[in-house]
Legacy VTK file of the C-alpha trace (Angstrom):
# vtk DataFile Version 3.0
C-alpha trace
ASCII
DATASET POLYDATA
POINTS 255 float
103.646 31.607 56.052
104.219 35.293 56.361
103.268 37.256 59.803
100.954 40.053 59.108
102.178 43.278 61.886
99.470 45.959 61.684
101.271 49.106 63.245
98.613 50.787 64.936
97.558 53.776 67.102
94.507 56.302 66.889
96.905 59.104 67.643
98.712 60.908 65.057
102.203 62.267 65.038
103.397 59.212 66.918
105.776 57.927 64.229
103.039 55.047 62.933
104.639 55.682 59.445
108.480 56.360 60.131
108.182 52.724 62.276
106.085 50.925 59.260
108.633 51.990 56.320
111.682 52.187 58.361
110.887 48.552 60.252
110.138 46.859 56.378
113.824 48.302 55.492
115.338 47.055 58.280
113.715 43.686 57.789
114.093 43.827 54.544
118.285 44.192 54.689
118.025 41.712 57.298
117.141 39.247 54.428
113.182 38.955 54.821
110.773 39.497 52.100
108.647 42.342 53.223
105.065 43.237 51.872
104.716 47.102 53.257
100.575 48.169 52.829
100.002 51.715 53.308
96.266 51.560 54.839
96.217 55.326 55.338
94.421 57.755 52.731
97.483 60.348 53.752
99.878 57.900 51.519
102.878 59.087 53.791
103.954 55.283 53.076
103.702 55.334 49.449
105.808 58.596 49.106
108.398 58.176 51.583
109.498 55.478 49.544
110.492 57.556 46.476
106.866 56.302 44.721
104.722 59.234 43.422
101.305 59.260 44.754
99.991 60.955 41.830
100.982 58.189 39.582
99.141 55.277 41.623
96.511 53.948 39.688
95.723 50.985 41.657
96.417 50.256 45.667
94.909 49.531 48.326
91.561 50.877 47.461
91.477 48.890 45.078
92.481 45.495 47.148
89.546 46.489 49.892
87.073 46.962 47.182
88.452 43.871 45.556
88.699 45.094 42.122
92.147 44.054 41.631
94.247 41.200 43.910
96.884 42.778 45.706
99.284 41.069 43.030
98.326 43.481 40.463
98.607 46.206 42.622
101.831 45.916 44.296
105.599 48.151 43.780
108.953 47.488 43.554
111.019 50.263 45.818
113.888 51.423 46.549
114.317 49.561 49.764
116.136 45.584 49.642
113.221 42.664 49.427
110.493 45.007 50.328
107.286 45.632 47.734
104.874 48.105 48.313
100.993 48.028 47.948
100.180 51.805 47.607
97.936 54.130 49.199
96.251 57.047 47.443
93.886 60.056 48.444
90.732 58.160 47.346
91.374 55.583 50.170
89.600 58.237 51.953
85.723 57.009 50.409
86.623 53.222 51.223
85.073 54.070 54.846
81.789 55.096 53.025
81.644 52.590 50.742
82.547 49.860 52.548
79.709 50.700 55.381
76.693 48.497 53.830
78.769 45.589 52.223
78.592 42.239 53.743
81.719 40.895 55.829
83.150 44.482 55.751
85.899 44.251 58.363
87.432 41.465 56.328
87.399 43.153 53.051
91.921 43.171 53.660
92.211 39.886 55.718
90.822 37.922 52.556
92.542 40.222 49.765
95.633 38.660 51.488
95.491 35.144 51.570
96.180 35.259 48.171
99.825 36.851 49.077
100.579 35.805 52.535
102.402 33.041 52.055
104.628 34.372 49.178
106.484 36.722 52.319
108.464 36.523 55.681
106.234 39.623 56.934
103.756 42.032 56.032
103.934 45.307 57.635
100.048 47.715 57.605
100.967 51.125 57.965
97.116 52.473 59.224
95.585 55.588 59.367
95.463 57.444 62.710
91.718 56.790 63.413
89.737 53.540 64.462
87.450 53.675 61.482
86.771 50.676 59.024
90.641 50.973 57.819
92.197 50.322 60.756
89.835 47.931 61.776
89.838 46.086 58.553
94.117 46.006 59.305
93.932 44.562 62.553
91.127 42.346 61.689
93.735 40.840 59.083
96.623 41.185 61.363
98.652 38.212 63.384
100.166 41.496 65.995
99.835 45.116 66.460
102.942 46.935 66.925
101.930 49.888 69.012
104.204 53.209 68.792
103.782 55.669 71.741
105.664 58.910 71.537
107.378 60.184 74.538
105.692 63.118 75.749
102.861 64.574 78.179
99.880 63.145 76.416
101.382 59.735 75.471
99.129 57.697 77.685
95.752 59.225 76.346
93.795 57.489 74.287
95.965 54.651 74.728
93.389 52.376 76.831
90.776 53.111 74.032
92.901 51.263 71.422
93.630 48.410 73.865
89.859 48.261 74.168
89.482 48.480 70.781
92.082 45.368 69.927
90.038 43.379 72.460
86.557 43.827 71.289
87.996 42.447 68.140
90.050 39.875 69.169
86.651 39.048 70.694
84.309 39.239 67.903
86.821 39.235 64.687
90.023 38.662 65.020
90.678 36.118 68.443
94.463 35.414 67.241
95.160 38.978 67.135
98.796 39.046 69.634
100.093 42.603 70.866
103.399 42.342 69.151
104.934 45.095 71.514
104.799 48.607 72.507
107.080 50.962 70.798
108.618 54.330 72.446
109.272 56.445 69.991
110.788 60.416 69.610
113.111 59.753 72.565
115.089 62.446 74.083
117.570 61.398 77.074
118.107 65.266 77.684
114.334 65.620 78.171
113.329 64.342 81.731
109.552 64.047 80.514
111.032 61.623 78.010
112.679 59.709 80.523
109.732 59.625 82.921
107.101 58.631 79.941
109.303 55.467 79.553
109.363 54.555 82.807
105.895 54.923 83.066
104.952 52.940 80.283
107.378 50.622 81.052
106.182 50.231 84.832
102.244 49.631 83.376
103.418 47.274 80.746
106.453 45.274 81.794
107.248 42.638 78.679
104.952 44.099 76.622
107.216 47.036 75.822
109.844 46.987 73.019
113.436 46.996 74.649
114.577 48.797 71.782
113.805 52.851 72.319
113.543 54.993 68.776
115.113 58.114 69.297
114.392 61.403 68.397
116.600 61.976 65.334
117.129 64.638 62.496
118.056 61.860 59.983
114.479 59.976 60.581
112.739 63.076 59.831
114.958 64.534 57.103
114.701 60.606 54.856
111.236 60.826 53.761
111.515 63.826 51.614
113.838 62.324 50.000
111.812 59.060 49.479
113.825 57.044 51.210
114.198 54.821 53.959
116.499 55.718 56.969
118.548 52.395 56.165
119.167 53.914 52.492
119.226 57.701 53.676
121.417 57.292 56.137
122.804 53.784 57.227
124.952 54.914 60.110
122.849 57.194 61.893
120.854 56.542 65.319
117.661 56.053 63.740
119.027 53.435 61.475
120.696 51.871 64.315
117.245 51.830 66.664
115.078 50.148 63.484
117.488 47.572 62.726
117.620 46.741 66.753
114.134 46.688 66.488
113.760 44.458 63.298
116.330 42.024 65.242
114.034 41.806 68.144
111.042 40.908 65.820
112.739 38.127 64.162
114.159 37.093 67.785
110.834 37.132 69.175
108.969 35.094 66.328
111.227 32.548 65.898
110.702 31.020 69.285
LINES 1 256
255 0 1 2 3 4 5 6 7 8 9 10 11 12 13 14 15 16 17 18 19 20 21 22 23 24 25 26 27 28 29 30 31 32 33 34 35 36 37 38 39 40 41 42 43 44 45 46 47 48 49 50 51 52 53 54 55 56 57 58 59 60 61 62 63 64 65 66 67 68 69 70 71 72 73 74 75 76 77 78 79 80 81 82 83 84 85 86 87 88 89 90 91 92 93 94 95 96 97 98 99 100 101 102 103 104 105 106 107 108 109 110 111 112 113 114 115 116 117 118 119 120 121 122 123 124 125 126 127 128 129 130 131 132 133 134 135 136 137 138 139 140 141 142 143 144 145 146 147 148 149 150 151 152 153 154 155 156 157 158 159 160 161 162 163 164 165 166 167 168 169 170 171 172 173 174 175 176 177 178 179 180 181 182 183 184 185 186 187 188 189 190 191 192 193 194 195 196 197 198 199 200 201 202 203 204 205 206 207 208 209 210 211 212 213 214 215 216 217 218 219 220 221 222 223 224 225 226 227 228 229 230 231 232 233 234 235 236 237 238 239 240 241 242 243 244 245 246 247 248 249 250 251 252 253 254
């Protein structure tokens, strides 16, 4: 049965994105089938691996609506043994629509049983709020990964998410693990980047990835090219920090 990893954090520009498509390559070359779901209406997801936006008909609107089952609505990509279930701009009404319906936060977690079992992980790329998307994701999700970018304001709004993943491990979710928190955007020149890791790391012991991403031209430069850093560039440090990280994922679940 596949593990469901949301990868979640209110805060945007903390790398939610480059972690969700960049983690499914790296487990995908590591020889796991990967489901990646881009849950946010941005479709940074869908795009940075080489899929036109434009040209999505069906995603996953469509799955939390449950028009279509995520069968019909999933990609091939250019990454190894990962599929895609696309995002698109409309995403943005599911919070509206979804408000009165019955059941609403687990409008995702029952669009997947029909696919769960079919892969070794399925990665939720969410949206940088805690609306109905993101709690529809972890709501479906077996862990949160949790990225946290290494500068001055990394800590804030950090205790409102772990609040958040409590209430609903309390009321909908109570299997819902925190897979790990992930420093990301790394500098070892920058001596705020070295203190925000100790920090975090001092606060949150074994909860904390051991693997660091670092700040890296490569990761940024990939998805305009709609890749994956593992495609893009399979040498460089950013390729080198995901697959470290994918290792430790596989390391940690198969205890």
């Amino acid at each position: 049965m596949g593990k469901i990893i949301a990868i979640a954090n209110q805060k945007g520009g903390v790398g939610k994105t480059t972690t969700s498509v960049n983690l499914a390559a790296s487990l995908g070359v590591l020889e796991k089938k990967v489901l990646l779901i881009d849950a946010d209406p941005q479709a940074n997801a869908t795009s940075g691996l080489g899929i036109d936006v434009e040209s999505v008909e069906i995603g996953t609107y469509q799955i939390l609506e449950h028009s279509n089952t995520p069968k019909e609505t999933i990609i091939k990509c250019s990454a190894v043994n990962v599929d895609v279930i696309p995002a698109h701009i409309d995403l943005v009404a599911i919070e509206i629509e979804l408000v009165d319906k019955e059941n609403r936060e687990y409008m995702l977690k029952k669009a997947l049983e029909s696919v769960k079992d079919e892969y070794d992980y399925i990665i939720i790329d969410c949206a940088p709020s805690l609306g109905l998307l993101t709690l529809n994701a972890l709501t479906a999700a077996d862990s949160v990964v949790i990225p946290i970018q290494c500068e001055y304001f990394a800590l804030e709004g950090l205790g409102k998410l772990l609040n958040t993943i409590k209430s609903i491990q309390k009321i909908h979710n109570p299997d819902l693990d925190i897979e790990g928190l992930l420093l990301t955007m790394y500098d070892s020149r920058l001596r705020l980047s070295n203190q925000v890791v100790e920090e975090v790391q001092k606060h949150f012991n074994d909860m904390v990835f051991d693997t660091v991403i670092q700040r890296n031209v490569k990761l940024s430069e990939a998805p305009s090219f709609g890749e994956s850093i593992i495609n893009y560039d399979a040498t460089s440090k950013g390729a080198v920090n995901y697959i470290n990280l994918a290792q430790e994922i596989i390391k940690k679940n198969s205890k």
